[in-house]
N, C-alpha and C positions, 0 to 999 in steps of 0.2 A: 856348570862349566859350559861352553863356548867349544864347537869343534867345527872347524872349516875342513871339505869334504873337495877335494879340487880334482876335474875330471881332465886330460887329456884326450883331446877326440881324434878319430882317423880324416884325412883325408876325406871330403867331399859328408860331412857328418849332416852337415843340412837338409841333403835329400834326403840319405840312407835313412835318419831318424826316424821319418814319415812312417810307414808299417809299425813303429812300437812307441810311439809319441802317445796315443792314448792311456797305454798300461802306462809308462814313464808316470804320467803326470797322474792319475788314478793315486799308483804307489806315494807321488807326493803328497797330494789329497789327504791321504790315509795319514802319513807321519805329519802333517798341521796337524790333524783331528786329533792325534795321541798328544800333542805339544812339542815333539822331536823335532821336526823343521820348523823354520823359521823365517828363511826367504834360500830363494833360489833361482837362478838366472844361469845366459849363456853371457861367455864370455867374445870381446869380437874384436878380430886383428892381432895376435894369432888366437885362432877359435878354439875353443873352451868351456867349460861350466863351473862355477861355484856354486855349495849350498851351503849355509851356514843352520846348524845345529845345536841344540841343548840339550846337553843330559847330564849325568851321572859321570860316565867315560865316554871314549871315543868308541865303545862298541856300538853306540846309537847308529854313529854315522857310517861304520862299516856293517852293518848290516844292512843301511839301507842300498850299501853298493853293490853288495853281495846279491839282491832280490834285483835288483834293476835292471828291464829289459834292455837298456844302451849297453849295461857291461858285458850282461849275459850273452847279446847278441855281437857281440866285437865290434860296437862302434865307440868303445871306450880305448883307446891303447895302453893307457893306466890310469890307476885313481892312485888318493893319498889322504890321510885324514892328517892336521894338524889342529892341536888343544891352540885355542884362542882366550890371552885372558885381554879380555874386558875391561875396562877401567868407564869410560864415561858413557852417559847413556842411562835410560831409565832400564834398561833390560842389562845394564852391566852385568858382572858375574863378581867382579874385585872392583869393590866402589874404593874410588880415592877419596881419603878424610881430608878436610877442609886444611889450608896451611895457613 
């Protein structure tokens, strides 16, 4: 399954990121290498981040929010995991049969 991981950021998140931007992206590093992440990006106008996730459950992706120097450190105002299903796509999760 497909879990989309969507962050809320505070006010002025672009600087403040700076001091924990290396561990941030380290921690992503680490969940590609296990297969957990998948892609991940900021969001712009109003600012943002998505990561999109695979696993099992959505614990994959609240754990990685849970470990995250942006949350930990309150430059997140909230996060949210929603199950994404899939349908097209070589990495779908729920392929659509031919009609």
């Amino acid at each position: 399954m497909h879990y989309l991981l969507f962050y809320d950021v505070v006010d002025g998140y672009t600087e403040k990121r700076v001091p924990f931007r290396a561990a941030h992206l380290a921690l992503a590093r680490q969940a590609v290498a296990r297969g957990d992440l998948v892609l991940g990006g900021a969001l712009a106008d109003p600012a943002g981040a998505l990561l999109l996730f695979k696993g099992a459950s959505p614990r994959v992706a609240e754990a990685f929010a849970e470990a995250d120097p942006y949350v930990r450190n309150g430059l997140i105002k909230s996060w949210r995991v929603r199950e994404w299903t899939t349908v097209v796509g070589p990495e779908a999760s729920t392929r659509l049969t031919e009609m």
